[in-house]
C-alpha positions in Angstrom: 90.1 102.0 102.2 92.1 101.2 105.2 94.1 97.7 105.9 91.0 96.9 108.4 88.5 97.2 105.8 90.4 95.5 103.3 90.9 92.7 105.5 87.1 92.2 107.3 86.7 92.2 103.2 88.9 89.4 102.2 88.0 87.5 105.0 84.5 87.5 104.1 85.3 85.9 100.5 86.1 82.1 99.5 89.6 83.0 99.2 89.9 84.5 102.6 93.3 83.6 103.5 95.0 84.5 100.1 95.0 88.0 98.3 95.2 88.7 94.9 97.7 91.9 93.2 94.0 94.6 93.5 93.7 93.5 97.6 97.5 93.6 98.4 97.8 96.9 96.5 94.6 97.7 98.3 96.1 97.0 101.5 98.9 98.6 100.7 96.8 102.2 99.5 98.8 101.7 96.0 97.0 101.1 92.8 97.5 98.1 91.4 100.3 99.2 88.5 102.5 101.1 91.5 102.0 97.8 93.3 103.8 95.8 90.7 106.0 98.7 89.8 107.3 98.3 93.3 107.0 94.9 94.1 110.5 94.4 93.6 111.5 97.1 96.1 108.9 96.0 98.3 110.2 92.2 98.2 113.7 94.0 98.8 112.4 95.5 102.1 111.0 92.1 103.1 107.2 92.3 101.7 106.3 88.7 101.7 106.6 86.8 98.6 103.5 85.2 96.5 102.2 81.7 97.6 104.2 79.1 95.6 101.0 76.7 95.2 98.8 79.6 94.8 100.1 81.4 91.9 99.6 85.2 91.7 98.5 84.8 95.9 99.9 85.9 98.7 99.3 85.3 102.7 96.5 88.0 103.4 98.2 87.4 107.2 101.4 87.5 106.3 100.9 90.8 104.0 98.8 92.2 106.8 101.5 91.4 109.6 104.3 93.2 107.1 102.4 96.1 107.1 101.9 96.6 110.8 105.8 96.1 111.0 106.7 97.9 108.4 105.1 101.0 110.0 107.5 100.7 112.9 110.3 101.4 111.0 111.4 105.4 112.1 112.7 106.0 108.5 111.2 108.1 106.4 110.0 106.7 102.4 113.5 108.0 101.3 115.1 105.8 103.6 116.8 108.5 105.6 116.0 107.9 109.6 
């Protein structure tokens, strides 16, 4: 599932503007246990953090606007350039 249909999904549900850990990893293409194996890397390399009133929640925008910058970066996933 791309990033496009994950988000046309979420914003179709009553939590449109919030993800949960299954549509971030979604978004991502990670299953949710790689998701939060890597979170802390992720978080490291500026993933946005969860919603502090929305426990377990994060920005669907602000995980979908991390993505499309994150794919501008010319390194490769072993951080060499």
């Amino acid at each position: 599932m791309d990033i496009a249909a994950v988000s046309q999904s979420a914003m179709s549900s009553p939590q449109s503007l919030t993800w949960g850990p299954a549509e971030v990893a979604a978004a991502l293409g990670l299953t949710e246990a790689s998701f939060r194996a890597r979170r802390p890397d992720l978080e490291a390399a500026g993933f946005p953090r969860r919603l502090p009133a929305l426990r377990g929640r994060w920005s669907a925008e602000a995980v979908t606007a991390w993505i499309a910058l994150a794919g501008t970066d010319e390194r490769d996933e072993g951080g060499r350039a």
